[in-house]
C-alpha positions, 0 to 999 in steps of 0.5 A: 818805251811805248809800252812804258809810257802808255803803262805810267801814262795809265797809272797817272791817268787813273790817279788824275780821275780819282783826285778830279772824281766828284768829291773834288768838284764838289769841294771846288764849286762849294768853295765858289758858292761859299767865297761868293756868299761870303764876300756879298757877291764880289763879282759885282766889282770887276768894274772896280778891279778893272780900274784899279788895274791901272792904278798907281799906289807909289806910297803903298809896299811891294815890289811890282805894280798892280797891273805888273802883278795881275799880267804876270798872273794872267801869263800863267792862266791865259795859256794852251787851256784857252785854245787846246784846253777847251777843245780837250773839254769838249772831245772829252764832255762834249760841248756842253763842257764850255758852259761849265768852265764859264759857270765855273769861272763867273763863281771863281771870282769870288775864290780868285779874289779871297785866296789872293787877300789872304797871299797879301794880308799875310805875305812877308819879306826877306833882307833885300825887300822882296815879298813872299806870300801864298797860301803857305804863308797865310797859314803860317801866320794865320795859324800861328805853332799850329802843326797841322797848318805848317803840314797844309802850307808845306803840301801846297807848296810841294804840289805847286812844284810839282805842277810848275813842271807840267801845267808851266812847263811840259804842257806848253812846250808840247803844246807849241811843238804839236802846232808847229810840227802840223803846219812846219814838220820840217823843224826839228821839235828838238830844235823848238824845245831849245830855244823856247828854254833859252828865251825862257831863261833870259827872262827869267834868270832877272826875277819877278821885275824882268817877268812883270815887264816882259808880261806886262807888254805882251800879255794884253797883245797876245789876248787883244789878238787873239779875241779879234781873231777868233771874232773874225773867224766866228764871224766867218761862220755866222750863220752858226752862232746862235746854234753854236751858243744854244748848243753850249747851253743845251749840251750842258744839261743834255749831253745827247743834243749834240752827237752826244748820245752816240758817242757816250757824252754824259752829263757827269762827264761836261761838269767834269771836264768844263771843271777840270779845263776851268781850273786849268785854265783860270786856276781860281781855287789852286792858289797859283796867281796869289803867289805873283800877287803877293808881290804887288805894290798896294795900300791893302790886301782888298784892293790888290784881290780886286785886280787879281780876281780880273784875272779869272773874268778876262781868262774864263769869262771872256777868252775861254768862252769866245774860245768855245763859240769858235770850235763849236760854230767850226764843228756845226759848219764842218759838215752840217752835221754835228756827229761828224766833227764830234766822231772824228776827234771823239776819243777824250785827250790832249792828242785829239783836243790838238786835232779839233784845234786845228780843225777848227782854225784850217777852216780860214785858209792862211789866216787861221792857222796864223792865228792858231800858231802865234796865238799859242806860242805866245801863250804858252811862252807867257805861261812858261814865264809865269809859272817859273815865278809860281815854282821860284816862290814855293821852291824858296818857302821848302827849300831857300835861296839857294834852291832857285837856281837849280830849280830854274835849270830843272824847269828849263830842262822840263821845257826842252822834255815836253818838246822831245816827248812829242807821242800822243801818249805821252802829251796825254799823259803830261796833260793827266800829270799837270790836271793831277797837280792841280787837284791836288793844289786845290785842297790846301789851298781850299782849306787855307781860305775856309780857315781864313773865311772870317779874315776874309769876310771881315777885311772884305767889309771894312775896305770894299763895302764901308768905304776904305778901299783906298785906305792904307794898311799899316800892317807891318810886314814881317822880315823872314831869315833866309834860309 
């Protein structure tokens, strides 16, 4: 069984460093540059996104309000790519790795922002008034009779499918039973599967008003927390601040400044996997939040992607990055000396990006491990109820209603896998699966936007820049048939 697992474990990671090989990078940071061009620097505007989380459009359509929507998507990207997924960049790139995931982050406001104004601008409805939209639906109707958008919108949904399994699913609960297994090896992991599924299902079994509610009181907890903590913990070791941070930029460019040279850090490999772990964590390019945003109560589709696209800066900018400065002030006061750290979890994997984690928080005696165990069992609870919503959408686009509910056992029984399948190989393997869905998510999605770029820029002047951002679209939102 071994043998097999490592033999498939191989063959999709080979498959995972072709889709994520340069020509993917270089689509994924083109679409930043070009969405930031096109939309005058949007990024100028979280300030205004940050206020309009908090605002009501009683009088506007959709189905959960704006903070609802952008809490639901940040379940979904405020998960193990936050913790474990910044130590697997930086055991697989070196340091260095986290200046890229924030570079790449600050540029994908801009993409966060425009994929989720096309998901509202298009989104439809069904009999009872739930909203539908995403990509597919913006190229559906963007494109209307055109065969090669009906062919884009039906491979992006298959693709977030397939990923809801693994980014949402087998990922998180592996991630929170090789937490619980270091510090509790007395719990059975069979045990933890099964009840992070059934408190899954209670939630989600009630739809996208129960998963809002749900997120909208833990999410900002969870994130509030868990930034404190790491503060404190830096803090603990702050004597190595400011190396840790010169390290982070210098790293970026001279992967050999920090143990890198021994142990074959590459420049190519930091832009990789600081892209790779960026997109896993903040997901701007894949079109996974547009598909919560879509069902977000709002008076135009400019001043819902303002909210959305503070999604990404709370994710990358600032989680992702305190993330970082903690591991890297924990490997430079591990021995004092760089290499030491780096040699011991050196090997590029989920399996040693767990161990760094771990490290890095045992260092803080009780309270870190505290930290490190809360912390990602409520992040990955939240992305596991996220992503369920992301699956119920594209399920209902393939297939229909009456798809929902076997699709929701199959993503409980994924849960319950990823527990059970607690080998190194095989959570390798699940990590190179759910980076795999993700590559392949970007690319419709990415065409779906440069297809709609005029829409985008458009829309973007109109509302954002001439002063109509409170102005109400009174588009109508078209009624699809059930299926």
């Amino acid at each position: 069984m071994d043998e097999l697992i490592e033999t498939i474990g191989g063959i999709i990671g080979a498959a995972d460093s072709f889709v994520w090989g340069l020509p993917l990078i270089v689509i994924l940071v083109g679409t930043h540059l070009y969405m930031t061009v096109r939309t005058k620097f949007i990024q100028r505007k979280v300030i205004t996104g940050i206020k309009l989380s908090f605002a009501k459009d009683k009088q506007a359509q959709g189905n959960i309000s704006q903070f609802g929507a952008l809490t639901t998507a940040l379940s979904a990207t405020i998960g193990t790519g936050n913790i474990v997924g910044v130590a697997t960049a930086i055991v697989s790139g070196g340091v260095g790795a986290v200046f890229w995931m924030w570079i790449i982050g600050v540029l994908g406001i801009a993409t966060k922002y425009a994929e989720t104004l096309i998901s509202v601008k298009y989104r439809v409805k069904d009999h009872k008034g739930d909203m539908l939209g995403g990509a597919m639906y913006a190229l559906e109707r963007g494109f209307k009779g055109k065969t090669w958008a009906k062919v884009v919108a039906v491979l992006f949904a298959l693709f977030a499918a397939l990923a809801s399994f693994g980014i949402g699913g087998a990922v998180q609960s592996n991630s929170v039973c090789g937490i619980i297994t270091e510090y509790f090896p007395q719990i059975p992991i069979w045990a933890v599967g099964i009840v992070m599924a059934i408190l899954v299902a209670v939630v989600i079994l009630g739809g996208i008003k129960s998963i809002s509610r749900v997120c909208e009181k833990i999410v900002p907890f969870m994130a509030i927390f868990y930034v404190v903590c790491c503060i404190i913990i830096i803090c603990m070791n702050g004597a190595y601040f400011l190396d840790a941070v010169k390290y982070i930029v210098v790293c970026a460019f001279d992967p050999a400044a920090m143990g890198g040279g021994v142990l074959g850090f590459t420049l190519a490999a930091a832009l990789r996997f600081g892209a790779a772990r960026g997109l896993f964590s903040n997901e701007s390019g894949m079109g996974s939040a547009p598909l919560a945003a879509a069902n977000a109560t709002t008076r135009n589709p400019v001043r819902q992607a303002l909210v959305s696209m503070t999604g990404t800066f709370w994710d990358t900018v600032i989680v992702c990055a305190i993330t970082g400065i903690t591991l890297t002030t924990a490997i430079l006061a591990s021995q004092g000396d760089p290499s030491g750290m780096y040699e011991t979890f050196m090997s590029g994997g989920f399996g040693k990006g767990l161990q760094l984690t771990v490290a890095a928080f045992n260092q803080v005696p009780i309270f870190g491990p505290i930290v490190l165990v809360v912390g990602m069992v409520l992040f990955s609870y939240t992305t596991m109820l996220g992503w369920s919503w992301y699956g119920n959408r594209v399920i209902t686009y393939l297939f229909g209603k009456k798809a929902i509910r076997p699709y929701q056992i199959i993503f409980l029984i994924f849960i319950i896998l990823g527990a059970i399948g607690g080998s190194a190989a095989l959570a390798s393997a699940a990590w190179d699966f759910a980076d795999l869905m993700n590559g392949l998510m970007v690319v419709p999605n990415v065409i779906a936007m440069w297809a709609l770029a005029k829409v985008i820029s458009k829309d973007t002047q109109h509302y954002c820049y001439d002063g109509n951002l409170d102005e109400i679209d009174e588009t109508e939102i078209p009624m699809i048939e059930s299926k």
